[in-house]
C-alpha positions as a Markdown table, in Angstrom:
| # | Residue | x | y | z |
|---|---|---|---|---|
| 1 | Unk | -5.4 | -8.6 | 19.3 |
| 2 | Unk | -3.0 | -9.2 | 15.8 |
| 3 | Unk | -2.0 | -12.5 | 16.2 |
| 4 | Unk | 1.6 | -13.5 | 14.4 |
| 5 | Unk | -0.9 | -14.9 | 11.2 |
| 6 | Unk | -2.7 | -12.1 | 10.6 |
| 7 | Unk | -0.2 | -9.5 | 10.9 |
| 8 | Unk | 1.3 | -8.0 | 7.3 |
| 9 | Unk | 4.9 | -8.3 | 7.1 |
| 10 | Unk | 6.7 | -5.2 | 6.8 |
| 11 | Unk | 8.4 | -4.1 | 3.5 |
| 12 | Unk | 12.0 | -4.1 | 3.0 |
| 13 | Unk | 13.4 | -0.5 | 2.3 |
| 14 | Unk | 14.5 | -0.1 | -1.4 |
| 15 | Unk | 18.3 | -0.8 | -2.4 |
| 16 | Unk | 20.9 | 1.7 | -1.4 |
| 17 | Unk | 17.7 | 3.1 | 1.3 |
| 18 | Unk | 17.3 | 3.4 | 4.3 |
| 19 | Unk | 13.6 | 3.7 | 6.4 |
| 20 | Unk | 14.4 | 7.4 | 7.4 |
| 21 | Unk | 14.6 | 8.0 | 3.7 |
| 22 | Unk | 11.6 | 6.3 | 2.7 |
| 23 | Unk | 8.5 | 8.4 | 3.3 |
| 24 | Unk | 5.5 | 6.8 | 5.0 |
| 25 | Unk | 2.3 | 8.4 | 4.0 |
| 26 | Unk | 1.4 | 7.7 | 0.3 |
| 27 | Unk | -1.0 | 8.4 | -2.0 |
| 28 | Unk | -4.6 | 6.2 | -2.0 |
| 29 | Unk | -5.2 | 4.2 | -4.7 |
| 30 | Unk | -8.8 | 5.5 | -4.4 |
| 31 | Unk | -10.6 | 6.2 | -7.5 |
| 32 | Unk | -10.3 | 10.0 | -8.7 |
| 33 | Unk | -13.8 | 11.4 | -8.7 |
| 34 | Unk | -15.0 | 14.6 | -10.5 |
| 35 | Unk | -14.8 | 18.1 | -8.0 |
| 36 | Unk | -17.6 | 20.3 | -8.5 |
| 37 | Unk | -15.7 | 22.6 | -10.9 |
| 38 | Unk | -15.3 | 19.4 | -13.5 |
| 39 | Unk | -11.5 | 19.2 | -12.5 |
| 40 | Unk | -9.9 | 15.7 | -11.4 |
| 41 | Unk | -10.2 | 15.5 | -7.7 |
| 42 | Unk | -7.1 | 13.1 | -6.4 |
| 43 | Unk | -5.1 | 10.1 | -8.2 |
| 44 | Unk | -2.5 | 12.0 | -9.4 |
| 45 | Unk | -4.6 | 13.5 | -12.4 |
| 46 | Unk | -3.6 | 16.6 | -13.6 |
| 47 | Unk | -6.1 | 19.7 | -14.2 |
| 48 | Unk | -8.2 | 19.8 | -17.3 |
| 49 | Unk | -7.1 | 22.9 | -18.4 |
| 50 | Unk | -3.5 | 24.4 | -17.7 |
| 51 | Unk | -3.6 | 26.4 | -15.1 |
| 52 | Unk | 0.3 | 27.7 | -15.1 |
| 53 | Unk | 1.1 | 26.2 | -11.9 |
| 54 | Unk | 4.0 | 23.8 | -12.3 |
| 55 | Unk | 3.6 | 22.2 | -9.3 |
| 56 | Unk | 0.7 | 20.5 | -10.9 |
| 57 | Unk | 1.7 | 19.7 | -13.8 |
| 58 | Unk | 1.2 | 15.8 | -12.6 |
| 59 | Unk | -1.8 | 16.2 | -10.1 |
| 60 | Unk | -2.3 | 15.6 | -6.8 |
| 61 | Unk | -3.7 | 12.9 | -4.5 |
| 62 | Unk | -5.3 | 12.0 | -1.2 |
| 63 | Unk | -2.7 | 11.0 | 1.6 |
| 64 | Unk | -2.4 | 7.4 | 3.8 |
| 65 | Unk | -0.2 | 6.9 | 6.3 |
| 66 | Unk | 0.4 | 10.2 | 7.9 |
| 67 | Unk | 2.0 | 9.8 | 11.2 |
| 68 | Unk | 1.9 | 12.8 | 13.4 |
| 69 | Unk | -1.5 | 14.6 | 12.0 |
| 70 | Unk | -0.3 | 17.2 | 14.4 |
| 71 | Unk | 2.5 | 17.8 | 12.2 |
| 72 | Unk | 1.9 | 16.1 | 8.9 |
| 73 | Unk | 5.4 | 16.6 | 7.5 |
| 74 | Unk | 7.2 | 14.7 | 9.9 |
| 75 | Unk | 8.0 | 11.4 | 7.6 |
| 76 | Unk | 5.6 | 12.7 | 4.6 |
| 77 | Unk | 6.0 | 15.0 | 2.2 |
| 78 | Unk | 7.5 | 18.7 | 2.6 |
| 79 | Unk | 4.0 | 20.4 | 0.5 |
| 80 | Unk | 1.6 | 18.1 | 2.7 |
| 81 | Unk | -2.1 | 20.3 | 3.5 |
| 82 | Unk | -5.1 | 19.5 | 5.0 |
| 83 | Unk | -8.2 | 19.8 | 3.5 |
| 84 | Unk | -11.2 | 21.1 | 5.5 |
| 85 | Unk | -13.6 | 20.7 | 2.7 |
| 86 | Unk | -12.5 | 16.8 | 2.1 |
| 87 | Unk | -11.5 | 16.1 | 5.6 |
| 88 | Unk | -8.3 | 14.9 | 5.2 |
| 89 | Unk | -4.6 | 15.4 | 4.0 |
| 90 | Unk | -2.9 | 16.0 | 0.8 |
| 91 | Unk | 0.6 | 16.4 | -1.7 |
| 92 | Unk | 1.1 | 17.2 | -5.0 |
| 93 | Unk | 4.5 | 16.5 | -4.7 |
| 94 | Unk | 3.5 | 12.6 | -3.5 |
| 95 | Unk | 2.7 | 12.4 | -7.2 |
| 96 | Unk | 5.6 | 13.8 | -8.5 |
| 97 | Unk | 7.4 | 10.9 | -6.9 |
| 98 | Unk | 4.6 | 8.4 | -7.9 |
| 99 | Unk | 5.7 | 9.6 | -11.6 |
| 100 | Unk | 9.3 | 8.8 | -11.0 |
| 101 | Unk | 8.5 | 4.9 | -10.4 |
| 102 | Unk | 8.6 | 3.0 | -13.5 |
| 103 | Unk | 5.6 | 1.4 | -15.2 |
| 104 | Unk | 5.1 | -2.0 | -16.1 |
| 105 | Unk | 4.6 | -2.5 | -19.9 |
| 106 | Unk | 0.7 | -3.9 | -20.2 |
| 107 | Unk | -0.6 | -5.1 | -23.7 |
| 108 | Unk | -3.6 | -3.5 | -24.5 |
| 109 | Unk | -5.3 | -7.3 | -23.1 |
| 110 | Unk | -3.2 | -6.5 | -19.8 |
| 111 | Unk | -0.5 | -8.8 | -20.3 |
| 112 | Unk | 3.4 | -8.3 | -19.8 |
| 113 | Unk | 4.9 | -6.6 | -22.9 |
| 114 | Unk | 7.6 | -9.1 | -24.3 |
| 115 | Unk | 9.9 | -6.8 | -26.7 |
| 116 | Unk | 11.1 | -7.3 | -29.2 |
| 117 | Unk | 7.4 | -7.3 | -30.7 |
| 118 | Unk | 7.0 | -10.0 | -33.1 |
């Protein structure tokens, strides 16, 4: 049984957020492996070639957190799909919004960027 030390505490929503806004399934942070058609499969990689489908333009990834399996959009994302093949749910649209976030500025030794350069 969790005991009050072992237990993760919960995140606070986001400024101006509340928790019915903020989604709870999420992409892995698996690594993306190679499909068997050479394309990206997961991690938010887009296709290899272009393919004309929007939609994909940044990728798609693997799902965590989806509550109600049952219905997978309840909480999650409006495009979510299962996978028979893989065995488990889906969203390209999870990495449109993993896009959105901002990225932290990493020399090319993985340290902070500090501008102005000098």
């Amino acid at each position: 049984t969790p005991s009050e030390t072992n237990q993760k505490k919960a995140p606070f929503c986001p400024v101006g957020k509340s928790a019915k806004d903020v989604k709870s399934c999420k992409c892995t942070k698996e690594p993306t492996v190679k499909g068997l058609d050479g394309n990206p499969k997961g991690g938010c990689v887009p296709p290899l070639a272009d393919i004309g489908i929007e939609e994909l333009e940044y990728g798609w990834c693997y799902l965590e957190n989806v509550e109600t399996p049952e219905n997978p959009t309840d909480n999650c994302y409006e495009d979510v799909d299962w996978s028979a093949a893989d065995g488990r749910f889906w969203s390209n649209l999870a990495c449109v919004e993993e896009n959105k976030k901002p990225k932290e500025c990493l020399t090319t030794l993985q340290k902070p960027c500090i501008f102005p350069f000098t």
